[in-house]
ZALOLO-970336 format. One line per field, with one value per residue (C-alpha): residue number from 1; y, z, x; residue in three letters. Coordinates in steps of 0.001 Angstrom, whole numbers. Layout:
// ZALOLO-970336
num: [NUM/...]
c2: [Y/...]
c3: [Z/...]
c1: [X/...]
residuo: [Ala/...]
***
This chain:
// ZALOLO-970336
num: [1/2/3/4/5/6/7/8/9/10/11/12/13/14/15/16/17/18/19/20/21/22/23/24/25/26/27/28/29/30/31/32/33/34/35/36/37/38/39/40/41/42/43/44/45/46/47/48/49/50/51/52/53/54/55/56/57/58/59/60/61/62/63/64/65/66/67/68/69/70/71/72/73/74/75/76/77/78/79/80/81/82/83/84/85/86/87/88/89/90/91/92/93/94/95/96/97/98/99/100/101/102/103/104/105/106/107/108/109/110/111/112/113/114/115/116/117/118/119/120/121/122/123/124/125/126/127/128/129/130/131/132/133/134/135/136/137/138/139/140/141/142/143/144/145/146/147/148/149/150/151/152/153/154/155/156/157/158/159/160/161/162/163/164/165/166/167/168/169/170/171/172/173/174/175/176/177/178/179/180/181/182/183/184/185/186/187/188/189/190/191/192/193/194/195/196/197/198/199/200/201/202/203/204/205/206/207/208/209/210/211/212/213/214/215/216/217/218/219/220/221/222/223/224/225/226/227/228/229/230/231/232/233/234/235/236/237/238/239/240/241/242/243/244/245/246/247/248/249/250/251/252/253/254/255/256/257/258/259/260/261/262/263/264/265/266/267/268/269/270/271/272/273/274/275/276/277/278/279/280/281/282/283/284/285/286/287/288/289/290/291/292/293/294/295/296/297/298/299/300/301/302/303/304/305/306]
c2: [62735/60661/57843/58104/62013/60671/59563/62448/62650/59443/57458/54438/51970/54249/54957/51578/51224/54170/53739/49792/51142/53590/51417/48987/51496/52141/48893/46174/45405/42575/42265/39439/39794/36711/37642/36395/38024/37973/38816/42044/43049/42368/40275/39417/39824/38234/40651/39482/42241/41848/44317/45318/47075/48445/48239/44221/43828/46108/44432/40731/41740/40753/42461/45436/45042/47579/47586/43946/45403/44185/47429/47695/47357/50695/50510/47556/48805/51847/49849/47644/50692/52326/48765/48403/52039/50865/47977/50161/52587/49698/48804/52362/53807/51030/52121/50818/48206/47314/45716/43912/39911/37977/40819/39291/40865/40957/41326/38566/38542/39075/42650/41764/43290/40755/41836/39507/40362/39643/42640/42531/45193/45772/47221/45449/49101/51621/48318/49742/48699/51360/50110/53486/55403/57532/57115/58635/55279/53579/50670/52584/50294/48430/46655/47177/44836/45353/43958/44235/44135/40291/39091/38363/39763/41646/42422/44400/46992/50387/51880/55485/57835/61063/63622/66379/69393/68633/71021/70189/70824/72712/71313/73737/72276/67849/67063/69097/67514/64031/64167/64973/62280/60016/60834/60792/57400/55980/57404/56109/52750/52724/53124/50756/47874/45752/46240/45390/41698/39908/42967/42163/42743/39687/39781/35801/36310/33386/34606/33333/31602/30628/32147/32388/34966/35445/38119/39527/36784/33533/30952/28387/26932/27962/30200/31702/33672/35598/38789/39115/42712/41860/45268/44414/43720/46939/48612/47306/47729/51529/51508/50356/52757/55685/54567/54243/57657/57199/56621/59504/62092/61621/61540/65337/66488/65059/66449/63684/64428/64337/67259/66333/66022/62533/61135/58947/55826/55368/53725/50731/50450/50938/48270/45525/46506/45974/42761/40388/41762/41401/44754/44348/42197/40984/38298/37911/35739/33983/34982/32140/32067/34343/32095/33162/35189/38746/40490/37024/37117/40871/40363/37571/39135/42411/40614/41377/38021/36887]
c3: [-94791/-96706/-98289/-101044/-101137/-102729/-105803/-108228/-109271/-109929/-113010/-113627/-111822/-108644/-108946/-108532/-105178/-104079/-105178/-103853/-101021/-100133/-101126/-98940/-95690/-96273/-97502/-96993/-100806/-102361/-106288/-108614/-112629/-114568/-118361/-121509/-124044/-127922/-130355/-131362/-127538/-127330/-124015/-121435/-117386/-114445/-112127/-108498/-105279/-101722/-98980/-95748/-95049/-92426/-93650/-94101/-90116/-90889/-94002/-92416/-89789/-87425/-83621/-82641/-80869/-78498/-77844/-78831/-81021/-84601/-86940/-88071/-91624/-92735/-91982/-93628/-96550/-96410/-96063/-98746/-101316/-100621/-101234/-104740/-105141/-104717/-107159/-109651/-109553/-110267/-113451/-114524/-114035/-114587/-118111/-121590/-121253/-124185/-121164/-118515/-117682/-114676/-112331/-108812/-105427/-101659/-98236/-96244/-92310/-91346/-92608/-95978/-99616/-102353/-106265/-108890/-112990/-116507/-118329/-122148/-123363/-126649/-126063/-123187/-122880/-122514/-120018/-116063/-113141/-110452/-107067/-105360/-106045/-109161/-111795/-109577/-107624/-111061/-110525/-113219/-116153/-115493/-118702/-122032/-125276/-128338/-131466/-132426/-135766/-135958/-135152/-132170/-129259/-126183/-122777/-120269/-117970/-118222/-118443/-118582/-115963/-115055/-117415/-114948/-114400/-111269/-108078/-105722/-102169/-100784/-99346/-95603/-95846/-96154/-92914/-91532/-94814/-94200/-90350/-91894/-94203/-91458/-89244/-92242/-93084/-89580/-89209/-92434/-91485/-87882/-89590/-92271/-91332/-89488/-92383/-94936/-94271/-96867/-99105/-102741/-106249/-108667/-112590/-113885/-117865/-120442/-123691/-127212/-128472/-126423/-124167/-125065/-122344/-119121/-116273/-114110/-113854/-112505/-115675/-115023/-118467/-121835/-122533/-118396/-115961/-112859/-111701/-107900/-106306/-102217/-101025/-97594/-99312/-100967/-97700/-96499/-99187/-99268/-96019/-96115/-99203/-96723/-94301/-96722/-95943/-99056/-101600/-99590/-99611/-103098/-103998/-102442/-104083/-107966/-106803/-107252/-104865/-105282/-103798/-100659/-100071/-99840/-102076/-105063/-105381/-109201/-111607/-111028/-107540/-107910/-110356/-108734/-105599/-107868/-110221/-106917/-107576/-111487/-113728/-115613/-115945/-119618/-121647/-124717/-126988/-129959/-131241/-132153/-133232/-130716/-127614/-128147/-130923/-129388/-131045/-130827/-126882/-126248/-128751/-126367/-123369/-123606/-125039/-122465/-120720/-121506]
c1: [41957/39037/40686/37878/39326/42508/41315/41948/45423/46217/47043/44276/46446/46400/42924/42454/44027/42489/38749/38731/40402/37688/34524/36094/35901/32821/30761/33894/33400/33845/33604/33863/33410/33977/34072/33606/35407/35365/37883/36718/36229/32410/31729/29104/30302/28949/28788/29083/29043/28472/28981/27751/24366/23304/20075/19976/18289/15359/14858/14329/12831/16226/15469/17528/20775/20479/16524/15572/12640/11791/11615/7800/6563/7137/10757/11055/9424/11870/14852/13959/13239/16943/18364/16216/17318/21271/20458/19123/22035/24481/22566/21723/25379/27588/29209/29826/26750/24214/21861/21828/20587/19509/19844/19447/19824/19057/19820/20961/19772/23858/23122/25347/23847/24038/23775/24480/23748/24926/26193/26374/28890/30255/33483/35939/38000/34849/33276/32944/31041/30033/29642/28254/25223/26216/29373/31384/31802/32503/35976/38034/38992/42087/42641/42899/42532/43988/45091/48829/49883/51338/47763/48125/45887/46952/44674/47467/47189/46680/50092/49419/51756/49771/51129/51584/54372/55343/56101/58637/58303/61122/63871/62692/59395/59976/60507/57479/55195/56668/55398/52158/51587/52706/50235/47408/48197/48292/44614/43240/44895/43846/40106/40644/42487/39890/37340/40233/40696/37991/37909/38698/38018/38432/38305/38422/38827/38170/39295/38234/41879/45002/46982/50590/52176/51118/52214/51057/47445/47160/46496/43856/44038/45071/42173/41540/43173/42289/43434/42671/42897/43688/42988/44574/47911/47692/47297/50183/52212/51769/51608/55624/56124/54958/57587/60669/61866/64724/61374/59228/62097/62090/58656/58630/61613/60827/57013/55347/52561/48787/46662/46656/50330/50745/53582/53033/55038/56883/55204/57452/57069/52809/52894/54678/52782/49579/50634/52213/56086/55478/56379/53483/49992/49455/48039/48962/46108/46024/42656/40138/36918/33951/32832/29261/27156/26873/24145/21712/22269/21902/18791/17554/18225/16829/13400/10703/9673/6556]
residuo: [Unk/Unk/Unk/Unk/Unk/Unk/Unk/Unk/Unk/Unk/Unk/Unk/Unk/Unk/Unk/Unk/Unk/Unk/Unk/Unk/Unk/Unk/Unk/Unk/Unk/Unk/Unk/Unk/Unk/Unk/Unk/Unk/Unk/Unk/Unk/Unk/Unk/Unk/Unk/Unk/Unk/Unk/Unk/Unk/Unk/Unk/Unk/Unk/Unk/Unk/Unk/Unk/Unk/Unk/Unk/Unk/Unk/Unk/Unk/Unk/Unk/Unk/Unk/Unk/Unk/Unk/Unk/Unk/Unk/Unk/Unk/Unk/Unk/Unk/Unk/Unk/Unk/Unk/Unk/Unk/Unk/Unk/Unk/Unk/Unk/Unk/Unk/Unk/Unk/Unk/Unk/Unk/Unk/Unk/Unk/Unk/Unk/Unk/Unk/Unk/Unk/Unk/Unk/Unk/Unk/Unk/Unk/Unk/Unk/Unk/Unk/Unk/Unk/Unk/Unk/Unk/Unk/Unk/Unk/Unk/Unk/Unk/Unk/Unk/Unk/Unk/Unk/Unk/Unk/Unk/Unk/Unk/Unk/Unk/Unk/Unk/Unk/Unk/Unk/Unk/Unk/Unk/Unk/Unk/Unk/Unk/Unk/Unk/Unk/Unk/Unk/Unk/Unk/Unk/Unk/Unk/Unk/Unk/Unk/Unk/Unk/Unk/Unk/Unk/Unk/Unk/Unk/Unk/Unk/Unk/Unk/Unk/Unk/Unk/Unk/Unk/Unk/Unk/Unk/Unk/Unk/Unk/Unk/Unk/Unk/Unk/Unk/Unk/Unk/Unk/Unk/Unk/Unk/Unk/Unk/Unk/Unk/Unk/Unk/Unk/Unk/Unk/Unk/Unk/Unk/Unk/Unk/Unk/Unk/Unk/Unk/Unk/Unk/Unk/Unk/Unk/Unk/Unk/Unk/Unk/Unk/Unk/Unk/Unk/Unk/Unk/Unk/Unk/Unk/Unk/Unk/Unk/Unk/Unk/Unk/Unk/Unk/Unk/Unk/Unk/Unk/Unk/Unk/Unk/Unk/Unk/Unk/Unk/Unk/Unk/Unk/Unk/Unk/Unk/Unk/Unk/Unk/Unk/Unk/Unk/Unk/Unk/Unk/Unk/Unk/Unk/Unk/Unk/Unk/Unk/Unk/Unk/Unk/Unk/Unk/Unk/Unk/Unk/Unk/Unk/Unk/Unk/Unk/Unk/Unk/Unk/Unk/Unk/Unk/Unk/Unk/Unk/Unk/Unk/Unk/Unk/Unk/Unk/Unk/Unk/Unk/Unk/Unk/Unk/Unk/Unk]
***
């Protein structure tokens, strides 16, 4: 069972663990967006990702493990075309972006794929970065920002439960499905555990006015936190979930299984398991005045250089 195949019935929150989960299998992904966010949601995002490629040797020219030989110049001009190619992707099907700034990237001789960008978007909640070739590998979007009606300004998490009907398995038929999932989950952790250790995704948010409230983020000052996704501690986490046969029985009798059969925690549980034992991740903001004139800077930045 694909861990990437578990992505589809999930609320955003899930998603999250899921699609990290299975970028991380693959590529042992590491993320990092530090944003700059306005009052009326327009921000820029440094967009930071490294993950392994296979690719990277061929590239500098590093000698074959097995045969000692250094790939010729065609190879390397291969490799380096499907790493370009990956680049590209990222900047062409990333979402919710006016353009794009001081787009870097590379492979380092260790075989590790380095991209690093500005991204100018004009609304934080429509604002995603894929991390795969196509939108399909897009990081759904966590957080939301909104304006409540006290003036005061609000970024928390998506809290959105799947609005689904719900089939229960029959009573005949848990023990047999529990079994199953068992043995699903010890393959996709027996695959995924060694590549899980440094994979993370990391949102550091500097918001135009003070922060008030904070859950859920660590607070760095009165106008930054950081939200830091440990995808090895989410691993484990529903890795014990799976186990708790009181929470699994129940899962399968309420229904609340995904397409493959495997159950899904409650909300509550998913959360806490998401926001370090905290019900919910929120900031809440007095506004202040923008951090930076939007339209000058996407103006500037999408100028050809001369």
């Amino acid at each position: 069972m694909p861990a990437s195949s578990l992505t589809h019935s999930w609320s955003n929150l899930g998603r999250l663990c899921w699609v990290v989960m299975g970028l991380s299998l693959s590529s042992c992904l590491q993320i990092e967006q530090t944003i700059t966010l306005n009052p009326d949601n327009s921000g820029k995002a440094l967009i930071q990702i490294s993950m392994i490629n296979p690719m990277g040797g061929l590239i500098q020219g590093t000698p074959d493990q097995a045969t000692g030989e250094i790939a010729g110049p065609l190879a390397q001009a291969m490799a380096a075309e499907m790493v370009k190619g990956f680049a590209d992707g990222i900047v062409r099907d990333s979402q919710g972006i006016d353009t794009w700034h001081q787009v870097h990237y590379g492979t380092t001789k260790e075989g590790r794929f380095n991209f690093e960008g500005v991204a100018y978007f004009p609304d934080f909640n429509a604002f995603s970065i894929t991390t795969t070739a196509g939108k399909s590998g897009s990081l759904p979007a966590l957080f939301r920002s909104e304006r409540l009606a006290n003036g005061k300004w609000v970024v928390r998490a998506l809290s959105d439960e799947p609005k689904t009907e719900n089939t229960p398995i029959p009573a005949g038929e848990i023990d047999a499905k529990i079994k199953e999932v068992r043995e699903n989950w010890a393959a996709i952790e027996a695959i995924a555990a060694p590549m899980m250790k440094d994979a993370k995704a990391v949102v550091r948010l500097q918001v135009a006015g003070n922060i008030q409230e904070c859950a859920g983020w660590k607070l760095s000052s009165a106008h930054t936190a950081t939200f830091e996704t440990d995808v090895n501690h989410i691993l484990t986490g529903l890795g014990a979930l799976i186990q708790d046969d009181t929470a699994v029985r129940k899962a399968m009798t309420e229904g609340r299984v995904n397409g493959e059969g495997l159950p899904q925690p409650d909300f509550g549980q998913l959360r806490k398991l998401l926001f370090d034992d905290e019900d919910k991740a929120e900031l809440v903001i007095d506004p202040g005045e923008p951090l930076f004139d939007y339209s000058a800077e996407v103006a500037a930045a999408a100028r050809p250089p001369r």
